[in-house]
N, C-alpha and C positions, 0 to 999 in steps of 0.2 A: 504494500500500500504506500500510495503517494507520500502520505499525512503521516506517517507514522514515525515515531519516536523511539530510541533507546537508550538505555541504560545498562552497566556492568555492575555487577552484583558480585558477594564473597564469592572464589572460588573460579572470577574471569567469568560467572557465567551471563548470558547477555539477558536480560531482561527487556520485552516490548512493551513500550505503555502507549496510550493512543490518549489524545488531549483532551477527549469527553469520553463518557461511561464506553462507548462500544466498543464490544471486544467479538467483535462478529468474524476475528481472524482467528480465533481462538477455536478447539474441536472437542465435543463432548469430553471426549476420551481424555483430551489432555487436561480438562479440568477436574475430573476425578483422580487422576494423576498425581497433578499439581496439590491436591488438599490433600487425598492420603500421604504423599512424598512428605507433606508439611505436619503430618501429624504423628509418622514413623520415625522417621527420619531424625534422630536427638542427638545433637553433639553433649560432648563432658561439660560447655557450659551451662548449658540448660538445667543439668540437673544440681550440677555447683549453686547458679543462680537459684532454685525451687529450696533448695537444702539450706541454702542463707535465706531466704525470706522465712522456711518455718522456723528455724532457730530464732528471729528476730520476733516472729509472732508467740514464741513460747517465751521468750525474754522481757519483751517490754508487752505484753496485750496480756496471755494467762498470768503469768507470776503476779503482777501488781493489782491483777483484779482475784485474785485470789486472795493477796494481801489484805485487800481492801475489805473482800469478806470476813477475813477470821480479824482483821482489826477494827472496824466498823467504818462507816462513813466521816470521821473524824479527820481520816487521813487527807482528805478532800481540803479544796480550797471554799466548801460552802459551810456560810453561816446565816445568824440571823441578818438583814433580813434576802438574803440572796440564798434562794433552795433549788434556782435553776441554774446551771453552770455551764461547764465544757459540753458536758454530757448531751446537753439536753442542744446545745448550736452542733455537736455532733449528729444528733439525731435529725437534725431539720436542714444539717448540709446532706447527710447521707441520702435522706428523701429524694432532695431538688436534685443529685447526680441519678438518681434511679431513674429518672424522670421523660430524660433523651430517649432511651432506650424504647422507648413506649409510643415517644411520638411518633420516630422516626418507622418502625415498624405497624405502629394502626394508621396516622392521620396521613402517609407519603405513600400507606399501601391503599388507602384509597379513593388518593386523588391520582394515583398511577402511574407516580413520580420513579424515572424508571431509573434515576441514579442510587437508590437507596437499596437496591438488589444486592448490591456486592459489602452493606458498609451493616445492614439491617441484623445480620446474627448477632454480630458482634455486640450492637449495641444492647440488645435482645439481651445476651450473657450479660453484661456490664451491670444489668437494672437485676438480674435476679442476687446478683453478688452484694450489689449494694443493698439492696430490702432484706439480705443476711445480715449485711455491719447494724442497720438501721434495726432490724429486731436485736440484735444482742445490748445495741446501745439502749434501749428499753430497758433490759434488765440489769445492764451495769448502774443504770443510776435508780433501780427501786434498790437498791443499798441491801437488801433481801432479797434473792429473788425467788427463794422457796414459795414467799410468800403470794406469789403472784396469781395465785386461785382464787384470791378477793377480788378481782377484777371480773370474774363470771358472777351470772346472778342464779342464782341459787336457792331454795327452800330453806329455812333454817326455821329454831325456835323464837328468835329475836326479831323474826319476820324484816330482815334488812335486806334490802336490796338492791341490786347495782341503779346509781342515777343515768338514765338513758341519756338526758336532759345536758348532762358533762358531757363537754367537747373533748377529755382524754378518752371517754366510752367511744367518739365518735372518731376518734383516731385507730382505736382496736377494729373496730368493722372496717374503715378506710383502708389500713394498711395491712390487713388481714386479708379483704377483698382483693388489695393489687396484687400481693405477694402471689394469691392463689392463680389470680388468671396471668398474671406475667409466666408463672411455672408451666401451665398450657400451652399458651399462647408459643412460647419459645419449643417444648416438646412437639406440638401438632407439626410446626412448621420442618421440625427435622428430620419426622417419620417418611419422607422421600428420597430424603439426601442419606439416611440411613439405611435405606433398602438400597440403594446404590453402592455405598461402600462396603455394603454385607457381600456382594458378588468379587470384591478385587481384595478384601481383606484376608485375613489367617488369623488361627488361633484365637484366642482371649477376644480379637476385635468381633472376630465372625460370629462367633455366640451372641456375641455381647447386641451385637448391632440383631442380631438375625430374632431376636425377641422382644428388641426393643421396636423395632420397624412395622409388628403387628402383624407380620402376611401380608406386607404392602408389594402390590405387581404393576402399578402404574398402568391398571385400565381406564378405559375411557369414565367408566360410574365413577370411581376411585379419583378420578384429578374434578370429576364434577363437585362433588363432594369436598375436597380439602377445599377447593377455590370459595366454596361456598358458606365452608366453617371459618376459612382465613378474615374473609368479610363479619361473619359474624364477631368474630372475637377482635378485630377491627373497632365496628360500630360500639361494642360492650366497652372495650379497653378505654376509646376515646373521654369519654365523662369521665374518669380516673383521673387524668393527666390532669383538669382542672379542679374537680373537689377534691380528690386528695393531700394534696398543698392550700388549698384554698380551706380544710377540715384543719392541718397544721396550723394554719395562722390562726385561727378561731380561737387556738390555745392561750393562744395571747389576745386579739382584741375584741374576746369578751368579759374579759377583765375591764379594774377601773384602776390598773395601777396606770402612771405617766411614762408616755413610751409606746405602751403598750394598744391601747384604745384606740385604733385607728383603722377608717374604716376603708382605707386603701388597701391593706393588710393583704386581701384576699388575690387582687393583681400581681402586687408588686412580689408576693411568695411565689406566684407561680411562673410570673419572668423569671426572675432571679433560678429558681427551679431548673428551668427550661435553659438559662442562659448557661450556669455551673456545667447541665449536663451535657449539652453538646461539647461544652468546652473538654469534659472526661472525654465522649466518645471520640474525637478528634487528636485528643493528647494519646489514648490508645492506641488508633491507626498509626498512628506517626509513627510510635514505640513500636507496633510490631511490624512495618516495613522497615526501619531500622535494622532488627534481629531478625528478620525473614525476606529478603529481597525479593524472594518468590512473590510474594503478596503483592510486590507493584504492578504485577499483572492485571489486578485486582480491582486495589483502592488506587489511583489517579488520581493528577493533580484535579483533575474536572471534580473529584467529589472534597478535594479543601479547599477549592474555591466555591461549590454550592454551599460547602458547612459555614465559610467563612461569612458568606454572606448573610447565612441566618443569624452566625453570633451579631454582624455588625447592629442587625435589624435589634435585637435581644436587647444588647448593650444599649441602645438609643430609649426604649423603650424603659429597661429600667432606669435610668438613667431619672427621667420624668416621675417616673413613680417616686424616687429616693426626692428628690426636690420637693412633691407634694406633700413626703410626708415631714419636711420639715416645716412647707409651708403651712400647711393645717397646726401643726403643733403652734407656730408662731400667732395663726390666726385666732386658735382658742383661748389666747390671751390671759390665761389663770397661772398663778405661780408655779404648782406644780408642771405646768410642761413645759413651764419658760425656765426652771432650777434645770430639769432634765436632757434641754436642748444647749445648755449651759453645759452642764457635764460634760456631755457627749460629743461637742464641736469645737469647745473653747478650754479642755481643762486637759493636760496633760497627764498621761501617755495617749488618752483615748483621743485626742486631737490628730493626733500623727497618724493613730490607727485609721482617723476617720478621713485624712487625705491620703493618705494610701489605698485606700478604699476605693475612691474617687479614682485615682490615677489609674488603678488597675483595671477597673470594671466601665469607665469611663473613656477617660483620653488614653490610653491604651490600645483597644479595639478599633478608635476613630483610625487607626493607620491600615483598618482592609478595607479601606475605604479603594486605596489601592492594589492592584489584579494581581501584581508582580510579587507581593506580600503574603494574595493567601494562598499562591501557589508554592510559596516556600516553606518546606518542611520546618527546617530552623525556624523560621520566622512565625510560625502556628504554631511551634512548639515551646517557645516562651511567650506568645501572645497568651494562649490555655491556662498554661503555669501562673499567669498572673492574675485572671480572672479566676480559677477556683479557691488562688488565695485572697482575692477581693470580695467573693462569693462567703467565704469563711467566715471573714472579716466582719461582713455583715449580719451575719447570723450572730458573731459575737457582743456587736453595739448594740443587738436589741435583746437578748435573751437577759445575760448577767446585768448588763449597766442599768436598765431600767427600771430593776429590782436595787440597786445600789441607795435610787435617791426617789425613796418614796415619800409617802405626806408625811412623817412627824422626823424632823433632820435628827433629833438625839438616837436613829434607828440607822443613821447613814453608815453605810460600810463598804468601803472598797472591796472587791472582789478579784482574788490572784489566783490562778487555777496552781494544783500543788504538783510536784514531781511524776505522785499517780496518775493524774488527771491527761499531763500531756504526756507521758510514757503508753497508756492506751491510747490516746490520741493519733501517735505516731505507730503503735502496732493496729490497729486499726488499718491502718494504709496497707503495713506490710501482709497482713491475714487477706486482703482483699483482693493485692498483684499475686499472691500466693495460688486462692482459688480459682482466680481466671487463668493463671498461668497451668495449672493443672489441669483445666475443663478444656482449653486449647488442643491438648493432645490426645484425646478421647473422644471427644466431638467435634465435628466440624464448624470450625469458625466463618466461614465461607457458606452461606447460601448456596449450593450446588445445582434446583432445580433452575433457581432464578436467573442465576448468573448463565446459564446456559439457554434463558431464554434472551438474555443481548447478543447469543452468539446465532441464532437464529437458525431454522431447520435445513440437517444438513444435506434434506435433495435439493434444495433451491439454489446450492450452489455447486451442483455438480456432483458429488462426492456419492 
């Protein structure tokens, strides 16, 4: 082909990428190929790197939360009157990264958006990993989590029972609902690409795949069917994406602490949501054509320049929301959210935080404004890295601070998260590259049926 592009990869090997999604050069055959080649095929570092991340998640993620159990919540940076912490901006960043995943696989499958064929597993894995961090950070911060059977409602003698009417109750069905149909959703879509790799597999894989795949023969009832459950679980998934961050914010602005009560809450979570997780799914592509050259067969520059341009859109939008909500705070003119916008803009450290914040999620992203930037791997890949530390960032000025500076000042307490706190913090990350790094080489991270529908049918071209 005229148009076509190349690239040398570990090993001299030559990799073809083509400037938008098609890959209609490419041959059934060699894309099942190409994905079992990528899922067999393990060098010593692969499993060096797997073997340092679980070490790092038994070092800093189990041991300090074990700690934490047989010491009690003491060890923590929370007190009166701050009872929401790390934990809990852990839990509401882990959410907004789960988030991508969801879009990019319901609202692009069906509006037919045909670049999202080759980038959609991935992100698919990405969201179920994270609504794993995002349940366990649940239980890290119930300080007990034996206890966690109080949250069902239940028959007893005292006749007490769960408040449906609580927005944490309506966080448990939310993120209970996603987790389950994210788990579908990403299995349904495999059972083809599974029946595929069951015929060119051995051993361990061919069992494995050969039961997981259900009897799938790829007849004509059989793709009417999946096409038809894809749509459905499509339309279901879609409402997810917005009430379930927009259920998150609830936790906060229906309260009447300062900070907190706002009723932009509901938007501006689920930009921010949307914005963090493309920025994951994006900073993931990168990472594994990096370490897999194979892959730029694959993901192209055509799909960081589509991603880029959604973050640009993201970034703008929140951008707006973060303004309103400082303007509304200014406008309701009462001391408490005038002490609290005080805090949070004008008092140091959380000043610095809060133009950092700005610069990342902000004037950062304003440079893919330019084509030449968000085709560059480098260049997307400290653009990501600064939005999901700006993403962080924000979860942390409204979660802890706004609890710091409530109505009666002799209750004011600065809020420092303790050694524990950001030691899971940081294994958190590593249990998360850990699991996807693992589900990579047993499942296919690559869409197989789909991606072989840009390569188009192979009598039409002769073959």
């Amino acid at each position: 082909m005229a148009n076509q592009k190349s690239s040398v990869g570990i090993r001299g090997m030559e990799i073809k990428t083509l400037p938008k999604h098609d890959q209609s050069h490419i041959s059934y055959r060699e894309i099942n190929e190409d994905i079992l080649r990528f899922m067999t095929q393990t060098g010593p570092g692969y499993y060096i790197v797997l073997g340092a991340l679980f070490l790092l998640t038994i070092l800093l993620y189990a041991l300090p939360w074990a700690y934490q159990i047989y010491t009690g919540q003491g060890v923590t940076g929370l007190n009166v009157p701050v009872f929401w912490g790390v934990y809990l901006v852990n839990f509401v960043f882990w959410v907004g990264v789960a988030h991508a995943g969801t879009l990019i696989s319901a609202m692009l499958y069906i509006t037919e958006t045909p670049w999202r064929r080759a980038i959609a597993r991935g992100a698919e894995t990405m969201t179920l990993f994270a609504l794993v961090i995002v349940t366990f950070f649940v239980f890290i911060h119930m300080g007990r989590p034996w206890n966690f059977y109080w949250s069902f409602p239940y028959p007893n003698t005292r006749q007490l029972w769960t408040s449906f009417q609580s927005p944490l109750m309506f966080d448990v069905f939310a993120i209970g609902t996603y987790f389950t149909s994210s788990v579908i959703f990403l299995y349904f879509g495999m059972i083809p690409d599974l029946a595929s790799l069951r015929q060119s597999s051995t051993g361990w894989r061919k069992s494995l795949y050969r039961v997981m795949s259900l009897g799938w023969r790829g007849t004509d009832r059989q793709w009417h069917m999946h096409g038809k459950a894809c749509m459905f679980f499509s339309s279901f998934i879609m409402p997810l994406v917005v009430s379930v961050h927009s259920i998150v914010s609830w936790d906060f602005a229906l309260s009447v602490v300062p900070g907190y009560s706002k009723t932009v809450f509901a938007p501006y979570f689920v930009t921010g949501a949307l914005l963090s997780g493309f920025a994951g799914v994006l900073l993931m592509l990168t990472v594994i054509r990096w370490f897999f050259p194979i892959m730029k067969k694959y993901v192209t520059a055509y799909h960081f320049d589509r991603i880029g341009i959604i973050i640009l859109v993201l970034s703008l939008t929140w951008s707006y929301c973060t303004l309103m909500e400082v303007v509304t705070g200014l406008y309701a003119n009462t001391s408490q959210e005038l002490e609290h916008l005080k805090f949070k803009l004008l008092t140091p450290p959380y000043s610095y935080l809060f133009v950092l914040m700005i610069f990342s999620n902000t004037l950062v992203p304003l440079s893919l404004m330019i084509r030449k930037i968000r085709s560059c791997e480098i260049g997307m890949f400290f653009i990501c890295i600064f939005v999901l530390i700006g993403m962080w960032l924000e979860r942390y000025l409204i979660v802890p601070n706004s609890l710091s500076r409530k109505f009666l000042p002799w209750m004011w307490h600065d809020y420092f998260p303790s050694w524990v706190e950001v030691s899971i913090t940081v294994g958190a990350v590593c249990f998360f590259i850990f699991m996807f790094m693992a589900f990579i080489k047993i499942f296919p991270v690559v869409s197989l049926f789909e991606v072989k529908e840009d390569a188009g049918i192979p009598m039409k071209k002769g073959h």
